[in-house]
N, C-alpha and C positions, 0 to 999 in steps of 0.2 A: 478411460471413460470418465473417470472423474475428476481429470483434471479440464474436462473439456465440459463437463456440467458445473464446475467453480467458474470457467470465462464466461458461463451465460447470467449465473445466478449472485456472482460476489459470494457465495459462503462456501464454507467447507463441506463435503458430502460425506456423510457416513459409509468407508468402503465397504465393510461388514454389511451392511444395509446393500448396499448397491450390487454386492455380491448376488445377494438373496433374488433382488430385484431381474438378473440377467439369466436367472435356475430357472429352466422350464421344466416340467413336472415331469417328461420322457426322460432327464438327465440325471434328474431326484429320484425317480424309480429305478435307474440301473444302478445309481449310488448309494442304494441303501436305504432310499426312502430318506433324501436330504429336507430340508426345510427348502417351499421351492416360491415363485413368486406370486401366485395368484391370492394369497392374501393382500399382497402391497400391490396388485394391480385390482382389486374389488377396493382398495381407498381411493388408488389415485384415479380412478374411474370416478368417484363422489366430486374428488378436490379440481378435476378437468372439467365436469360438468356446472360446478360453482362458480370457476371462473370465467368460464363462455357464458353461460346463462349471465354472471353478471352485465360482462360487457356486452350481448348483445339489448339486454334490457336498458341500457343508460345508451345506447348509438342509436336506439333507434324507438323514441317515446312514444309513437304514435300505433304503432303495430298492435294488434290485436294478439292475444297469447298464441291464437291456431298458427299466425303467421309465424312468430318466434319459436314457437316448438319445430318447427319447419327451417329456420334458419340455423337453428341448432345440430339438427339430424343432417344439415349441411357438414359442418366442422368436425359434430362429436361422432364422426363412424369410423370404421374398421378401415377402408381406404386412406380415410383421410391421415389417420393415422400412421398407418402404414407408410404410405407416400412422405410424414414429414421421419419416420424412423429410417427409411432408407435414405433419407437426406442427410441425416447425423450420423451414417453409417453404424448404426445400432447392432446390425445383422449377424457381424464379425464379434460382437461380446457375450451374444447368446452361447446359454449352454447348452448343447441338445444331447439329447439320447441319441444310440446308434441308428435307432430306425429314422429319426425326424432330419439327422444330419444327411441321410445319402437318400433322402427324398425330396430336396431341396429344401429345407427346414426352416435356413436363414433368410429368404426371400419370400418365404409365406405370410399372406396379410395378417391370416390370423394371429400368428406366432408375433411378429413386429407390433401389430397395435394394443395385443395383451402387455408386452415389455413396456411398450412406451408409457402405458397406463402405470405399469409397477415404478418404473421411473420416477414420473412426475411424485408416486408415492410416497418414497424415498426422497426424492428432494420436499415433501412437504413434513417429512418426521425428522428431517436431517437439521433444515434453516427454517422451517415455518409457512404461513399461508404467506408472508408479503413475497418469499421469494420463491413459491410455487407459481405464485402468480406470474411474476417475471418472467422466469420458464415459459410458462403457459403462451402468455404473450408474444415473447421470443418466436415461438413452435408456430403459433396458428394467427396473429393477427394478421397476415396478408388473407389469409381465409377469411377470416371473419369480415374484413372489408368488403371483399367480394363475394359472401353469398348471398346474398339478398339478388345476385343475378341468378340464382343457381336452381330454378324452379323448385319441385318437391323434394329439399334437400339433395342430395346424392342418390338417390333411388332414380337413376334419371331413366329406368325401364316405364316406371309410373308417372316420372315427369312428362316423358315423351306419348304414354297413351291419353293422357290426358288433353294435352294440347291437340293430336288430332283428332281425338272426341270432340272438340272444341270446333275444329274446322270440317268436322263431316269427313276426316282423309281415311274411316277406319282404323281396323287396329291393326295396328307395327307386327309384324313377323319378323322368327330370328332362325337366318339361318347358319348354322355352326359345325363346323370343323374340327379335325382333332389330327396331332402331329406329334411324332416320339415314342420313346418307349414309358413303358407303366408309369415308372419312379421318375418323369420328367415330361409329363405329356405337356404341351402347348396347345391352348383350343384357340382358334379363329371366330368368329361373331361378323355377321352382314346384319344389319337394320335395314327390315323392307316394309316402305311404304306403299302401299297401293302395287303398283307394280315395278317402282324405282326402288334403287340401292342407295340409302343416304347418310350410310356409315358402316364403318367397321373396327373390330376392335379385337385386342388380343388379350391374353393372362394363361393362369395357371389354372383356372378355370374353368368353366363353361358359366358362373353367373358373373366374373369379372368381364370376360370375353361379350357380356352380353350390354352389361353395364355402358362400357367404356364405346361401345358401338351404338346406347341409344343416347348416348351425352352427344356423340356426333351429329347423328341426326338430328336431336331435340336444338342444339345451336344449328343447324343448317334449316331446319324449317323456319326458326325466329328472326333469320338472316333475310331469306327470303320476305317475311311477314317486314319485316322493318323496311326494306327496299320498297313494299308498295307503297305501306303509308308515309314514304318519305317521297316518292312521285307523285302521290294524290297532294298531299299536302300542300306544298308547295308550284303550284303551274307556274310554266312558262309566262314572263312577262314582254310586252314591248319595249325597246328602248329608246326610254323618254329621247334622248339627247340623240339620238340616231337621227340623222335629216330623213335618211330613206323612208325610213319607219312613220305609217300613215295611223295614226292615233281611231283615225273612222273606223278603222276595220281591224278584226280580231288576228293576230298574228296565227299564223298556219301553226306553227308549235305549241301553241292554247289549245291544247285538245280539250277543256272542261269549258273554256270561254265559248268555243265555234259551237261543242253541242250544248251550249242554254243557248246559243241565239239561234239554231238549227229547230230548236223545240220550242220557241216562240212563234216562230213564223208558221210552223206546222200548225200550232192552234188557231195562227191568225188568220188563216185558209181556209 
């Protein structure tokens, strides 16, 4: 693992440090009470949050703070985390105790986004803030590009009530599922709108399961909302250069031309 946080960051990583960083506290308590990581993931939680808040404050100058704490809760949460720890395959250097290991332990979001937190920690006491930052960058700037589409951060249970608050559709029901035995259940997630199904979604869960089914839905109703305003916006035009095409009269596929001249004549009656 650390020679693979030296190809991100150019410096050398404190292995002792990094050790510390990968000791979850179930693995420290069946060994005697080791030194474990939630120290170095309560810094590297401060030094992730320093570098996000920087960059999203310099990308984007005109946001109001409510918007920016909102793009942030995009980037800085437990999923997101999680999802770039399973990308570095983090999972496999965790230490875990015997209960967290045959519960699935190395794939838990919470377990990955505390590490990845301890991490960056460690790489910020190892090489310093210029090469946390790097890290940092490394990890999340494709995120950070892209949340400012990401409605109310990741919370998209609240992104997606909100918006049909917004269109009168009511509030979103979930209905959920569950599969497996104890120590490896899998929950299913349906997002119901009104009376439609406009997503679904899975996890280890029942609030990821719930999550990842209203992010579906909250992009399928925007999808939809985009397609109107992209056919109102734009009508059907005649074309000029066509000989067929009689300039006098409204083209049958102007459906916004025909009805204002449909309601002119009405008044003129």
């Amino acid at each position: 693992m650390a020679a693979r946080l030296f190809e991100v960051v150019g410096e050398p990583i404190d292995e002792p440090l990094l050790l510390r960083a990968l000791t979850h506290r179930s693995y420290a308590y069946e060994n005697g009470g080791l030194p474990n990581n939630e120290r170095l993931e309560f810094l590297g939680d401060s030094v992730l949050g320093l570098v996000v808040t920087d960059s999203l404050y310099a990308a984007h100058p005109d946001l109001a703070e409510g918007r920016l704490a909102k793009l942030r809760a995009a980037v800085v949460n437990m999923r997101a985390l999680a999802d770039v720890a399973r990308t570095l395959g983090l999972g496999e250097f965790v230490f875990l105790g015997h209960g967290e290991e045959t519960t699935g332990g190395r794939d838990k979001a919470s377990i990955l986004a505390d590490t990845m937190e301890a991490v960056i920690g460690t790489v910020y006491l190892s090489a310093g803030l210029p090469a946390a930052t790097t890290f940092v960058h490394h990890l999340l700037d494709s995120l950070m590009e892209s949340s400012a589409g990401l409605g109310a951060g990741l919370d998209w249970k609240t992104s997606l009530q909100e918006l049909t608050a917004a269109g009168s559709l009511g509030v979103p029901e979930y209905r959920v599922t569950e599969t497996g035995p104890d120590h490896e259940k899998m929950f299913q997630a349906e997002s119901v709108v009104g009376s439609e199904m406009l997503g679904s979604g899975s996890g280890r869960s029942k609030k990821e399961a719930e999550q990842k089914a209203a992010e579906i839905a909250w992009t399928e109703l925007n999808r939809r909302a985009d397609a109107v305003l992209s056919s109102e916006v734009e009508p059907a035009r005649p074309d000029a250069d066509d000989p067929d095409t009689d300039d006098s009269h409204a083209d049958d596929s102007d459906g916004l031309a025909h009805g204002e001249d449909e309601l002119v004549t009405r008044q003129d009656a």
